[in-house]
KESE-60768 format. One record per atom (N, C-alpha, C): residue in one letter; x negated, y negated, z negated. Coordinates in pm, whole numbers, plus 50000, padded with zeros to 5 digits. Atoms other than C-alpha are relative to their C-alpha. Example, Ala and Ser with C-alpha at 12.3 -4.5 7.8 and 13.67 -1.06 7.14 Angstrom:
2
A499115011950000
A487705045049220
A499104988050000
S500825011950006
S486335010649286
S500774989149927
% end
This chain:
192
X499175011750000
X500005000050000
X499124987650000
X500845009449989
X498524967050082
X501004987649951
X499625008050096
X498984939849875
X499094986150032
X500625013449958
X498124909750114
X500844988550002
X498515013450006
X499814874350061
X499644991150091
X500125009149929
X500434855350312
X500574986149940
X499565014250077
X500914813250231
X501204996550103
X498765010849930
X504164794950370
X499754991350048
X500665012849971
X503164765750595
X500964990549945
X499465015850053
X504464727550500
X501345005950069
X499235002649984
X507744723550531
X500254991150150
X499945005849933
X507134698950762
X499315007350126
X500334990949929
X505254720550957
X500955008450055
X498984985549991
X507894751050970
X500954988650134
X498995006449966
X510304718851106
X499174999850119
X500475004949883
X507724711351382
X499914983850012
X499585010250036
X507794674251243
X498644997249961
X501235004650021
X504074671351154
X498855009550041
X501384991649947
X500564684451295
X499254993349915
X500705005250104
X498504683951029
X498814999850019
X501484995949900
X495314691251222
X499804985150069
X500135011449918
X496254660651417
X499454987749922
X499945009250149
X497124642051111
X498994996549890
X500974997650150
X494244647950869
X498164993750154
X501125007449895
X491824632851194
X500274987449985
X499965016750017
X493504600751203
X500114997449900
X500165003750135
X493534597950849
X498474999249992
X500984998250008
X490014603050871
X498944989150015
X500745015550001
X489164572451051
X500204992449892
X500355016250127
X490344549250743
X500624988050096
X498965014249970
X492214526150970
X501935005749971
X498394999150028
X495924517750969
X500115007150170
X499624991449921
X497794544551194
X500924990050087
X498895014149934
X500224517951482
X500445018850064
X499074984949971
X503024551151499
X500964993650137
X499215000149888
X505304546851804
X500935011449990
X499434992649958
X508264565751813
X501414997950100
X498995003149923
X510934564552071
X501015010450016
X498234994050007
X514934574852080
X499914996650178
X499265004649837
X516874570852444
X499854980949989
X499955012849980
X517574535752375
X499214991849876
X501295010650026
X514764521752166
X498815004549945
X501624992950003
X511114521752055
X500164989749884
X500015005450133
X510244517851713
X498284998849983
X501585001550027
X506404508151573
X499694998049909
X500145004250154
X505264506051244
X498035005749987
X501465000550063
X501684498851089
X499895007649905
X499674993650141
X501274523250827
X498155004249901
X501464992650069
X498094532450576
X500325007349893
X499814986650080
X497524563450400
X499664992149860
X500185004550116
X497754561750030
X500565015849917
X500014987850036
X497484592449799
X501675007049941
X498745004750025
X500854584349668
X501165003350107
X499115002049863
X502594578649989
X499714989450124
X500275011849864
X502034564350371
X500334987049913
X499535008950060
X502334526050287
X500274991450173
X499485005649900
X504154507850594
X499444987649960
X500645013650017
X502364473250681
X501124989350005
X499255007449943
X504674461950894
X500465011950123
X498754994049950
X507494473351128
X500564989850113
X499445012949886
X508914460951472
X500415014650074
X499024989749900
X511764479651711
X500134984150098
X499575009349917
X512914465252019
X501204990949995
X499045010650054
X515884453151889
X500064986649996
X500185014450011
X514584425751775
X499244990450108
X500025004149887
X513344416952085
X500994986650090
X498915009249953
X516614399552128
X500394985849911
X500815012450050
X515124373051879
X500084991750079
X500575004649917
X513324364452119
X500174992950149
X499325003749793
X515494361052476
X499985013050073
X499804990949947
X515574396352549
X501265009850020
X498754997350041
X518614407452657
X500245018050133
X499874987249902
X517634440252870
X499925011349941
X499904988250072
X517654474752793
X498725000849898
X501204998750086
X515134483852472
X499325010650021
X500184988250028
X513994513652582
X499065003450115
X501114997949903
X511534505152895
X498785000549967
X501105003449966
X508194503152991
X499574980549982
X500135011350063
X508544462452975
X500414994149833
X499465006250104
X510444461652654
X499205009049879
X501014992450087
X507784488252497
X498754985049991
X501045011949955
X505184459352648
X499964991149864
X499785010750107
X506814433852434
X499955002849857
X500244992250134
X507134454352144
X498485001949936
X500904999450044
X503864459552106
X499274987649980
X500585009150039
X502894425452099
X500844991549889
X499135005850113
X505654418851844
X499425004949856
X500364998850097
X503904441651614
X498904998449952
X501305002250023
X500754432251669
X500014979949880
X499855013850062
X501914396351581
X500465000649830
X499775000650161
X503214408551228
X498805009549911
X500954996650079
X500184429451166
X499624989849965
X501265005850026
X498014400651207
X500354988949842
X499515010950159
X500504377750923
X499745008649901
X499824990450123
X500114409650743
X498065006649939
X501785000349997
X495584403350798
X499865017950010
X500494990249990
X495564439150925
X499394993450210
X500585005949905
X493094434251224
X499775013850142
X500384990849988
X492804468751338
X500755012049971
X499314985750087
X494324503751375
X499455013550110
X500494993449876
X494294532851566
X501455011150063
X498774993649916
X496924552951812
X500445012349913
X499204985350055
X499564580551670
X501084999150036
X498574994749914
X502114593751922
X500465008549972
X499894992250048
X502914622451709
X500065008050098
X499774993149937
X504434646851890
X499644998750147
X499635001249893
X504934633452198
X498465002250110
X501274993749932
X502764644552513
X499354985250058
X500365009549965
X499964620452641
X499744997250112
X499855001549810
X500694611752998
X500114983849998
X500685016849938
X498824580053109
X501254991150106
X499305010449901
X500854551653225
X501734996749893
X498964997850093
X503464560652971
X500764988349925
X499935010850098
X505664536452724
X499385000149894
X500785006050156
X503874544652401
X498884991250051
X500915011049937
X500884532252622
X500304985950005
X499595013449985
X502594498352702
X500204993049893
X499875005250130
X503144496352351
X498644995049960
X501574999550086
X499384501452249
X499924987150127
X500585014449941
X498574472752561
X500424990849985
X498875009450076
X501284450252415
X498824994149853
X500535003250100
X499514450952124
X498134997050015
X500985001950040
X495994449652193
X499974988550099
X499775013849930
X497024418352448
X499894990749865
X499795010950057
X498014402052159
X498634996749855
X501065000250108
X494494407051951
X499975013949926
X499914990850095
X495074438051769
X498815013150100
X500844990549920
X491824463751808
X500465015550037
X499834982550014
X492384497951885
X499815008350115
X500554992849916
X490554521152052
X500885005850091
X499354994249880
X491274533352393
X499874998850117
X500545000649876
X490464542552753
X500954988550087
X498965004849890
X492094516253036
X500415011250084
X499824989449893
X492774546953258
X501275005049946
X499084997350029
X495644553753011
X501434992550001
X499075008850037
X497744523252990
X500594994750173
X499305001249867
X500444513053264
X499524990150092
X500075014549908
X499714488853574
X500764989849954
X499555013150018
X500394451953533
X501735001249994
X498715003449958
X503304455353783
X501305006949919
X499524992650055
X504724481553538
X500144988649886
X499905009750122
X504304460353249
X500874989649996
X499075009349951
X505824430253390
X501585004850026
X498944997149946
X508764446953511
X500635001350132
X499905005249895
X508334440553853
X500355014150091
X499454993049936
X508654472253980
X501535009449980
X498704993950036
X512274478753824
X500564983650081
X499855011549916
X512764442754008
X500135003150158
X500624995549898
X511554454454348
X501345014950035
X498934991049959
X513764486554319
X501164996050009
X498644998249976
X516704469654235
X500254988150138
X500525008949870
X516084441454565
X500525012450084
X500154989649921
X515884475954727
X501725006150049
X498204994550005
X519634488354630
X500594992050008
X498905009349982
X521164455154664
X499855000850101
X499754999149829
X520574461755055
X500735012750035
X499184982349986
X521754496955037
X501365001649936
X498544999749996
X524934486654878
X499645010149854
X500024992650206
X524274510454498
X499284993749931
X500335010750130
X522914480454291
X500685003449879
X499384997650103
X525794483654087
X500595006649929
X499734997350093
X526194514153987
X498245004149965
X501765001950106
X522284519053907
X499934991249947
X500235011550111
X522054487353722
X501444997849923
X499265002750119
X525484489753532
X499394995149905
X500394999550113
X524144490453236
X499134985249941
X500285011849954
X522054460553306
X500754986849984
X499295014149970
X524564439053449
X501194999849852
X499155000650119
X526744450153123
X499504994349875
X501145010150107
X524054429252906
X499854986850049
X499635017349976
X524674399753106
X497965000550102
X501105004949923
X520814409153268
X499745000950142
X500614998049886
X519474408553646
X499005007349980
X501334992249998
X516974434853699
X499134994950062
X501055004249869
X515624416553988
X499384986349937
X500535009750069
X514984386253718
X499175006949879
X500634992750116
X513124409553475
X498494991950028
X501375003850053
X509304401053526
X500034980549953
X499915013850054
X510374358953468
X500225001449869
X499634999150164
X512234373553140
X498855007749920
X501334994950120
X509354395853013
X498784985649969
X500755014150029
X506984362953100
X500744992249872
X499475007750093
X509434341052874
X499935008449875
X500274990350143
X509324365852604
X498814999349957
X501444998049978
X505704367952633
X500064987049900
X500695015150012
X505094331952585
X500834995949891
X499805002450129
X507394332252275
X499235006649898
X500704992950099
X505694357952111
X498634992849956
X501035006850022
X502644341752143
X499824987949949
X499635013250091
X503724307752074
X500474998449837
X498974996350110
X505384321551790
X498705004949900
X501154997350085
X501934333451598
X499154989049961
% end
């Protein structure tokens, strides 16, 4: 009879809700973790540093609040990740964190991506954090210009409206998106 014990992993583990392998690296560096997580319709970001106790959140920014600002398009792009990230970079810096480093938990890392736009959002606006350019989206992505460009495309083809419902049910133009990410831009910044 063998009388071997096996251990139970974390809880959080069993759930598929934490990689602790992943986790116990970026803890390692000693900076603050900038988390990204994203739903269908928005992207959330929070500054957080380890503490033996419990994570301690710096600071915190969703796209939501975006609409602060003059943003009145969907929260859940590639431009409105953009902005996001320079929203939280702007409350790290009131919050004198100068510095962090990337944690996409789960999610897979495919270059060009929104958590990316988040992390160039933020290191636009001063905030350091390591990372290759080869990962983060083109300009025209950033801007918005190519959800602009497509919808130009369908207002000749006659299905503008039902691909941009959703859009025009926020009162926004898609084909005015890279002027509105600019104006956003230039509050955020003005705004620090």
């Amino acid at each position: 009879m063998s009388t071997t014990t096996r251990s139970v992993p974390f809880r959080r583990k069993r759930e598929g809700r934490t990689d602790y392998r992943k986790r116990i690296k970026l803890l390692m560096s000693g900076k603050p973790r900038l988390t990204v997580r994203m739903s269908l319709k928005n992207i959330r970001a929070q500054l957080i540093t380890f503490s033996e106790k419990g994570d301690i959140v710096q600071a915190q920014a969703d796209t939501k609040e975006l609409k602060n600002y003059g943003w009145n398009y969907p929260a859940s792009n590639t431009p409105s990740g953009y902005l996001l990230g320079m929203l939280i970079a702007k409350k790290a810096k009131e919050k004198g964190v100068g510095e962090a480093i990337l944690d996409i938990g789960f999610r897979k890392s495919v270059p060009g991506s929104t958590v990316f736009a988040v992390l160039k959002g933020a290191v636009d606006s001063g905030l350091r954090i390591p990372h290759g350019e080869a990962i983060v989206p083109k300009p025209e992505r950033l801007s918005g210009k190519h959800i602009a460009e497509y919808a130009a495309k369908l207002k000749a083809n006659g299905s503008y409206e039902k691909k941009f419902s959703g859009y025009l049910k926020l009162g926004a133009k898609p084909e005015d998106m890279p002027q509105a990410v600019e104006t956003v831009k230039q509050k955020l910044q003005g705004a620090s």
